[in-house]
C-alpha positions as YAML, in Angstrom:
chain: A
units: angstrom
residues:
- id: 1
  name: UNK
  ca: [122.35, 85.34, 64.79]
- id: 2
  name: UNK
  ca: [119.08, 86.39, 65.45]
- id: 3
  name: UNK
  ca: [116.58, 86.60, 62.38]
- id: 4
  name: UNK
  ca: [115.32, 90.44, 61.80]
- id: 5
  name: UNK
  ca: [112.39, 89.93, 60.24]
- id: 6
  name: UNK
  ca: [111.07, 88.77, 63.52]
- id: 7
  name: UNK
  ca: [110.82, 91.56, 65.05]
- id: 8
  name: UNK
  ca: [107.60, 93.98, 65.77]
- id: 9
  name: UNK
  ca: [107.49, 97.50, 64.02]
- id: 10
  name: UNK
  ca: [108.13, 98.71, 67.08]
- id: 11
  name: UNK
  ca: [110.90, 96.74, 67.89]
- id: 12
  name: UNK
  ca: [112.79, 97.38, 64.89]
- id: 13
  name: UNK
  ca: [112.59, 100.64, 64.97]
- id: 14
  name: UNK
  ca: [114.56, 100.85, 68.13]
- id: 15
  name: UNK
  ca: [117.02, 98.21, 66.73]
- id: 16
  name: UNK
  ca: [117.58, 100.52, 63.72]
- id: 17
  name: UNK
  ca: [117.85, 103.61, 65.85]
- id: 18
  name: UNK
  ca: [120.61, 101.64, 68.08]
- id: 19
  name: UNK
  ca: [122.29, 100.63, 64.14]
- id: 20
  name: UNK
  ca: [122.56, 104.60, 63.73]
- id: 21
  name: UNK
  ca: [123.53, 105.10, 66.66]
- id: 22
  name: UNK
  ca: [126.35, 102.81, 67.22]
- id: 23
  name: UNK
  ca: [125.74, 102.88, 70.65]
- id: 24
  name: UNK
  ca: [123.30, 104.98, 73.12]
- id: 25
  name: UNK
  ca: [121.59, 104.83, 76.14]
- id: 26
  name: UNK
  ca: [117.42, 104.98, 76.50]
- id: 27
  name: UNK
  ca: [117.65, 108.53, 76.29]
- id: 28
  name: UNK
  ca: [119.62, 108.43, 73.09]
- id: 29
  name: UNK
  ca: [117.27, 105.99, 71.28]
- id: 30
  name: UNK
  ca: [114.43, 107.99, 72.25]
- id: 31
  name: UNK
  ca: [115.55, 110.82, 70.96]
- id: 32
  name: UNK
  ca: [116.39, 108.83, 67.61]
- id: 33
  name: UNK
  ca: [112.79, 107.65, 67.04]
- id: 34
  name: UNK
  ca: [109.40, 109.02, 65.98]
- id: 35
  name: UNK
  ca: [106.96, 109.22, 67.86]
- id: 36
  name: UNK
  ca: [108.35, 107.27, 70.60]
- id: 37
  name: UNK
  ca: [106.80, 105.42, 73.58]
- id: 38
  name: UNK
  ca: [107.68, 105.96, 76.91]
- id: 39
  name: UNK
  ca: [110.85, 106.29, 78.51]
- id: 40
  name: UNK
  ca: [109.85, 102.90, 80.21]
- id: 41
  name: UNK
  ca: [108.01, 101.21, 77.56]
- id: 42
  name: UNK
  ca: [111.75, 101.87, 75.63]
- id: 43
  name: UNK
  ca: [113.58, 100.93, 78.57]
- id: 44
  name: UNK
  ca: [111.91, 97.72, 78.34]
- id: 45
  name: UNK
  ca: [112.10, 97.00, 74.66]
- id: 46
  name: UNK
  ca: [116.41, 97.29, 75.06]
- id: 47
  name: UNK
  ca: [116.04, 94.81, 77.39]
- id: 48
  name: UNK
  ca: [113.67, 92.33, 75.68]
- id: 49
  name: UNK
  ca: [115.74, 93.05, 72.46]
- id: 50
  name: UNK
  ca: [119.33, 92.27, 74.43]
- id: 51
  name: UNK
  ca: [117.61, 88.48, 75.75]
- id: 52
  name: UNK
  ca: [116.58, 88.39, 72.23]
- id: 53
  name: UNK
  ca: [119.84, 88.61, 70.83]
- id: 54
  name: UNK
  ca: [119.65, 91.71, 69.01]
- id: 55
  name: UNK
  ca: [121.63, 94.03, 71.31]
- id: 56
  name: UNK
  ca: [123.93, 93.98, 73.66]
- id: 57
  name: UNK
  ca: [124.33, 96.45, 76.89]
- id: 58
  name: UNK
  ca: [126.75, 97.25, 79.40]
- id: 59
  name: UNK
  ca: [126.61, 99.22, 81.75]
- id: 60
  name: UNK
  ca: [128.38, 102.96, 82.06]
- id: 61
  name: UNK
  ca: [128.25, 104.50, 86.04]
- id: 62
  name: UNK
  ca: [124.58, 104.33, 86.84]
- id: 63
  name: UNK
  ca: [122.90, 103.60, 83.30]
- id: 64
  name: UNK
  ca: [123.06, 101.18, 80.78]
- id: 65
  name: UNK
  ca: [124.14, 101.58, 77.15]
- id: 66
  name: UNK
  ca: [123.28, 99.51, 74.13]
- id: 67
  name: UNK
  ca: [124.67, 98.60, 71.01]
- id: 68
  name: UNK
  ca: [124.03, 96.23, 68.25]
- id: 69
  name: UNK
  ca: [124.86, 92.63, 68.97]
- id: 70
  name: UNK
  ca: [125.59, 92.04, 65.35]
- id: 71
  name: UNK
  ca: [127.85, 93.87, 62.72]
- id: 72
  name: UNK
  ca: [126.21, 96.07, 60.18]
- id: 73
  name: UNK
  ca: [127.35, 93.61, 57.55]
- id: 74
  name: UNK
  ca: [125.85, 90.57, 58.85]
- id: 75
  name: UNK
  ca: [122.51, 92.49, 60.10]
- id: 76
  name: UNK
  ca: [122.38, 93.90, 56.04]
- id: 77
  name: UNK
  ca: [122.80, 90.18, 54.41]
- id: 78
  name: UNK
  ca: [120.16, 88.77, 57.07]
- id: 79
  name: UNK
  ca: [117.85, 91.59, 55.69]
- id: 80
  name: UNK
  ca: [118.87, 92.04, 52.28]
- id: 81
  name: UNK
  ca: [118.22, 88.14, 51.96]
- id: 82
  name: UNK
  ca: [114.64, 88.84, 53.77]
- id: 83
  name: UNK
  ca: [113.68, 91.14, 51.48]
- id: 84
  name: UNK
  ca: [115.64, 89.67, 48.40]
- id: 85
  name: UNK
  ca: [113.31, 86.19, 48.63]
- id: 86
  name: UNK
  ca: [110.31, 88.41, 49.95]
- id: 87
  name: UNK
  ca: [109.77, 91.09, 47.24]
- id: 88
  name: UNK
  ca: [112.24, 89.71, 44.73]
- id: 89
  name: UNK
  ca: [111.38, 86.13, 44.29]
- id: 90
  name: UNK
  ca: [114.96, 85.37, 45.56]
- id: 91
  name: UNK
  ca: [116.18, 86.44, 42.38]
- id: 92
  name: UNK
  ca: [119.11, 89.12, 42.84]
- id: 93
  name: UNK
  ca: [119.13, 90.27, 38.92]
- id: 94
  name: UNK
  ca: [115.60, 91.50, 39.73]
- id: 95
  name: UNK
  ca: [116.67, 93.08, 42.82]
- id: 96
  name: UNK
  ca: [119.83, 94.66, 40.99]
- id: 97
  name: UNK
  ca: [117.74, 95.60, 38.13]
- id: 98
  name: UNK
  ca: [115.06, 97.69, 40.73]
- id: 99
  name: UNK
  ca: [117.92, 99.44, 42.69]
- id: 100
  name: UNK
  ca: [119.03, 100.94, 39.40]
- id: 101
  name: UNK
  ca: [116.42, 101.84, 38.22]
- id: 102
  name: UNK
  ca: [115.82, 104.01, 41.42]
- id: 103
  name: UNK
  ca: [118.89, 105.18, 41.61]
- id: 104
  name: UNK
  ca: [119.77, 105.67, 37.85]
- id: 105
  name: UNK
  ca: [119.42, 109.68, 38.40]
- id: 106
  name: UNK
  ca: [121.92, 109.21, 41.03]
- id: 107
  name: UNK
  ca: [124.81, 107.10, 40.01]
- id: 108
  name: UNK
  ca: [127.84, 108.48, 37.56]
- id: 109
  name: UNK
  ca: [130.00, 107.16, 35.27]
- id: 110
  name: UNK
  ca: [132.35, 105.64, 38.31]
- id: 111
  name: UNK
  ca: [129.68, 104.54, 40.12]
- id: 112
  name: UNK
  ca: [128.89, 101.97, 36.89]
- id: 113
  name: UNK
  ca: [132.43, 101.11, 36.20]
- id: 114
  name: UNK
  ca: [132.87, 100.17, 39.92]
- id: 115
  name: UNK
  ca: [129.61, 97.97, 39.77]
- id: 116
  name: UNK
  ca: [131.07, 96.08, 36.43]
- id: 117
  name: UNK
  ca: [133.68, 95.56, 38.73]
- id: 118
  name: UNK
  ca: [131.90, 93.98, 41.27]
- id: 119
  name: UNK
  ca: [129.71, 91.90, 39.13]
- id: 120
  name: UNK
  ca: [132.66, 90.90, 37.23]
- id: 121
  name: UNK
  ca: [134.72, 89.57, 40.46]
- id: 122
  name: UNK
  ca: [131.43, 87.91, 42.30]
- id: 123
  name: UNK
  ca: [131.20, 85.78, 38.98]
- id: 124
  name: UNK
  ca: [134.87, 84.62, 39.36]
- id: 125
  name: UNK
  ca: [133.84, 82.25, 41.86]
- id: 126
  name: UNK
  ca: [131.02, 80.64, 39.63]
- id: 127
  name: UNK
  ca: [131.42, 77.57, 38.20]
- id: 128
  name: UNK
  ca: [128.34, 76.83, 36.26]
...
């Protein structure tokens, strides 16, 4: 699987327009992006970002779509796990403790008796 915090700015914000998108063709992911380059200079980028490994194309009549060569889930742990050891020290508790206390105002009574859950079931499996 190919690492994402490789890529350039540029380059991942066409791979994160193609995430949204599900699928699209040059037209599409221009369309999905600010300020975007050329329809060429885009063009160009799918392709360099398919031989990379990111995407994947085929190709539909006379143009080519493209679509992530990864699953959302794997493409979120290789990030998450970027920015877990980048901003976070590696440490998840610190992580966890940071994305509630942005999204404190958000999350309801559920949303904290479903998270107990989680936490509860992911420490099942630890032995120490």
């Amino acid at each position: 699987m190919a690492e994402f915090e490789h890529l350039a700015a540029r380059e991942r914000q066409i791979v994160e327009a193609v995430y949204r998108l599900e699928e699209g063709s040059v037209s599409d992911v221009l369309a999905a992006i600010a300020d975007p380059p050329s329809y060429s200079a885009v063009r160009a980028m799918l392709t360099i970002l398919v031989q990379k490994g990111y995407l994947a194309s085929r190709k539909d009549k006379n143009r080519y779509l493209y679509r992530p060569a990864t699953s959302k889930q794997v493409a979120r742990k290789s990030v998450l796990r970027n920015m877990l050891d980048t901003f976070f020290g590696g440490k998840a508790t610190d992580a966890m403790a940071a994305l509630l206390d942005v999204a404190a105002d958000d999350l309801n009574a559920d949303d904290y008796k479903t998270l107990k859950t989680m936490i509860n079931d992911a420490g099942k499996g630890d032995k120490s």
